[in-house]
N, C-alpha and C positions, 0 to 999 in steps of 0.2 A: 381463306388462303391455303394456298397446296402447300405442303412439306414432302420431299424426296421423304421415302421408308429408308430406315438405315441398313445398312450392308453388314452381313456377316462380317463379324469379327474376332479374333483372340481372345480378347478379354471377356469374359464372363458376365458382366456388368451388360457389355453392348448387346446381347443375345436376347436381351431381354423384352420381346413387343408388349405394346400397347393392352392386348389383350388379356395378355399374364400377369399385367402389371393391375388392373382390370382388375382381376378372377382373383386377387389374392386380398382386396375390400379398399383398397387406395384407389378415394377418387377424388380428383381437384376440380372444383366449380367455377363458374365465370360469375360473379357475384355485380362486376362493371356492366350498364349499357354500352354493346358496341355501337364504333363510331360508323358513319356513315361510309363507304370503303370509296365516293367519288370525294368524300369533304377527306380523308385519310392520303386517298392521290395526290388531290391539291397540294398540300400540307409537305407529301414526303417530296415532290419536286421542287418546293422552296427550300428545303434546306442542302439540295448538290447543286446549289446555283455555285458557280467555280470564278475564283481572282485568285490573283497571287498578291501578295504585300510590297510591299515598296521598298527598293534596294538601292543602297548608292552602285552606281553607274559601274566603280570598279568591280564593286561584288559581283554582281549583274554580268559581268563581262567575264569573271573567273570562274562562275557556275555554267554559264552557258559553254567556253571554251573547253572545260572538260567533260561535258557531256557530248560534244561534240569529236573530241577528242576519240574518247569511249566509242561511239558509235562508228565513225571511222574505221579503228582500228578490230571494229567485232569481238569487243570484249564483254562479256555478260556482266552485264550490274545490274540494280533495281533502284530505285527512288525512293525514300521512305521518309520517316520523321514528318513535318508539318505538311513536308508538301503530299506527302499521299494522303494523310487525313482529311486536306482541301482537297484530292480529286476525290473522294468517296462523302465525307461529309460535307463539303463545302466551308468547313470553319478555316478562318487566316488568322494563325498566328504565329508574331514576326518573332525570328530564332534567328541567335547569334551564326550559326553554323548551317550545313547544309549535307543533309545523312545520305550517304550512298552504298547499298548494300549489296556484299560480293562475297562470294565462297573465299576460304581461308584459301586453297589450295590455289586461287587465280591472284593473290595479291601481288607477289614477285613482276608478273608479266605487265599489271597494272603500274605499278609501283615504276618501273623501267620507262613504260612510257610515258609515264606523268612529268617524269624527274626529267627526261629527254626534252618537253616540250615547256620546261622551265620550272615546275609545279613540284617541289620534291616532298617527298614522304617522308614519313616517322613510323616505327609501332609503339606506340603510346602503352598500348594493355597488350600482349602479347594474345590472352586467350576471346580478347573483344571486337578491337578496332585501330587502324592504325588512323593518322591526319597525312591531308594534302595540305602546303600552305602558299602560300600568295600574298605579301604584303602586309599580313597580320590578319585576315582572313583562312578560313580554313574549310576543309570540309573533311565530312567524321565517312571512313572507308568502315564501314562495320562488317567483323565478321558473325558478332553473337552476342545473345544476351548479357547484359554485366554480371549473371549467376553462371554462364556457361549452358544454359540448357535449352533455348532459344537460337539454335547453330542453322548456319544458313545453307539449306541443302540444295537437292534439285527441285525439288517439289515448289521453292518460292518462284522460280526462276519457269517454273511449266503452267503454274497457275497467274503470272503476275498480269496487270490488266495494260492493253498499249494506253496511254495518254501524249501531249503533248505539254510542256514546261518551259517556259522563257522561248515557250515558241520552236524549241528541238522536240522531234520525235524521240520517245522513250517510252519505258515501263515503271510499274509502280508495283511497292511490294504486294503481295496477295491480302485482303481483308482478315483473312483467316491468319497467315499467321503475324499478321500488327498484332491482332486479339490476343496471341496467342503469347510473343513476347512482351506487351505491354503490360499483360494480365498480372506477371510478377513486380510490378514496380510498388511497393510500398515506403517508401522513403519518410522522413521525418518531413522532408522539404519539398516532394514530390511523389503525387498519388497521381496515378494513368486509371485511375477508373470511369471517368468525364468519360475519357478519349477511347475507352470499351463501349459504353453506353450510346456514346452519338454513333460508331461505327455499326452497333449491332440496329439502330433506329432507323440512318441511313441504307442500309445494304439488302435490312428484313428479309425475303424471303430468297435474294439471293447469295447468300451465304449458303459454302458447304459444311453442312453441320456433321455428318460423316467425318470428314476432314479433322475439323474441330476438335470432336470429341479425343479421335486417334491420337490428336495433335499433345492434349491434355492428359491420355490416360493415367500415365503414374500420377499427375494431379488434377483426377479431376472433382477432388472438393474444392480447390481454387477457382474452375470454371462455372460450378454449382453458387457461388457465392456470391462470381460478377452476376449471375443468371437472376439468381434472387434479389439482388440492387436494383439490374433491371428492371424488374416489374414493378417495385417501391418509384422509381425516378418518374419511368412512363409506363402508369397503370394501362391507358387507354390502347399503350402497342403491346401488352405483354405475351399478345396473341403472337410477335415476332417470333420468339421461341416456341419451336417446335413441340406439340406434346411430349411424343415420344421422348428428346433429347431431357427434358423435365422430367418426367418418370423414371427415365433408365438412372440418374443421376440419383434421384429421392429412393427407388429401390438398392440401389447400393449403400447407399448410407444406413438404411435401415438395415443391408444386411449386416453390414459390420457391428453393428450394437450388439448382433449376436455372437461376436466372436472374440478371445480375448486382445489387449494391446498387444502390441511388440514390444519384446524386452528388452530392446536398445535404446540406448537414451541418445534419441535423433533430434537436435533441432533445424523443424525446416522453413522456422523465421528467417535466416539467412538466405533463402531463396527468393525471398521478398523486400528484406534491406539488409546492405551492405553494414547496419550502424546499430540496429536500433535492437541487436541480437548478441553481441560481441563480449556483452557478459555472461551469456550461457555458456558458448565454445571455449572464452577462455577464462571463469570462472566456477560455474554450474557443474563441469564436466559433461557437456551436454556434447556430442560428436556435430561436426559440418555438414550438414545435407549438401553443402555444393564440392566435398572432396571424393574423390572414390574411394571406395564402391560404388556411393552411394551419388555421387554426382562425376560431373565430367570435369571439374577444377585442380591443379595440384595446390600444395599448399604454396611456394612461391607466388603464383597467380591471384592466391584470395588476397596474400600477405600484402601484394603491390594495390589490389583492389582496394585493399584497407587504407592505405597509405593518402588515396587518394580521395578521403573524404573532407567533404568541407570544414573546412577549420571556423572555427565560431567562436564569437567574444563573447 
């Protein structure tokens, strides 16, 4: 399998090729029989076989009218949540809601026409996503990650792939950065690592891993982590991953061993759940990775974040 060489970049970590990685005594073996690469074909075309799930008639009819809507009026959105997962993986599964994702800066203009052609809005999370509703239906307008760091720029909107949905032409968000937002989800009651894994099985060798990394840099031990689940799930694809993006990842960690910690007391659990953190920041004395400096959140924003986690008996 071919891998793009990586492209000069800022960070110091990416600079780093194969060869130097090489010359310095780190070397990773293929200990696995590789698979056959026509029985590997087979295989990876059975799993983007494509359906959608079964929706009552009105759902049915309020997703399609605003996708129609949208495309009408030429307003940029993307497709995300279940139903990009089934065009890239081919997995269905059935969700209350139906994710549409849009730059913060386009929601007013959205928002106007929704509300115009019956469908009116809310902002729910101010720094996330707002709702369209319809009869107790709804669909989630996203503009970003629930930590804020996962913000929807141009780059989803240049890379996103065409498909068709309930039979409307549209787009779906990029592979790269689903990975990329979903990669933070550690929840008590919800882990997206499945839905990293079938993506990066599904996509192999065309994911921009370039991309990726860029996408990841301030974390990219959280990308090194899904990378290594990876290869534990499906030893047979761990060929998926790039050498290169494997080594520059493993050389940086080993650089840092040589360096001392930061003397700020950062927790950047909170990056990953909204819940299961909440007694460092507000016990521990541990500072918020998702407020600035050091994140993109004010405190209002996490405070409502907070507000709105599941209540449990």
């Amino acid at each position: 399998m071919q891998h793009a060489e990586p492209i000069e970049e800022s960070n110091s970590f990416l600079h780093e090729s194969e060869n130097q990685f090489e010359a310095g005594g780190f070397s990773l073996t293929d200990s696995l029989q590789l698979e056959d690469p026509l029985q590997k074909e087979n295989k990876m075309a059975s799993y983007k076989k494509f359906a959608h799930p079964d929706l009552p008639p009105e759902s049915l009819g309020f997703y399609r009218d605003v996708l129609q809507i949208l495309n009408r009026e030429n307003l940029p959105y993307l497709v995300g949540g279940a139903y990009a997962l089934n065009h890239y993986a081919g997995i269905n599964r059935h969700t209350k809601d139906f994710d549409i994702f849009i730059a913060r800066k386009d929601y007013e203009k959205i928002s106007l026409v929704l509300t115009q052609a019956g469908y009116p809005t809310e902002v729910t999370y101010p720094h996330r996503l707002a709702k369209a509703h319809h009869n107790g239906d709804f669909i989630d307008l996203v503009f970003s990650s629930g930590n804020g760091v996962a913000e929807v720029d141009e780059a989803w909107f240049e890379h996103a792939e065409h498909t068709h949905i309930f039979g409307i032409p549209t787009q779906v968000c990029p592979a790269e950065e689903i990975i990329w937002s979903k990669a933070f989800i550690m929840e008590r009651e919800r882990f997206d690592g499945a839905d990293i894994a079938h993506l990066i099985l599904a996509r192999e060798d065309q994911l921009d891993w370039n991309r990726l990394m860029r996408r990841f840099a301030p974390h990219w031990r959280l990308l090194l982590s899904h990378l290594i689940l990876f290869g534990m799930i499906y030893p047979a694809h761990r060929d998926a991953i790039p050498r290169w993006v494997m080594q520059q990842l493993l050389k940086r960690l080993e650089q840092e061993s040589y360096t001392p910690p930061p003397m700020e007391e950062i927790c950047g659990g909170t990056l990953l759940s909204r819940e299961q953190y909440l007694n460092d920041i507000q016990s521990m004395g541990f500072k918020d990775a998702r407020l600035w400096p050091h994140g993109n959140m004010t405190p209002s924003e996490t405070n409502l974040w907070t507000e709105a986690i599941p209540k449990r008996i």
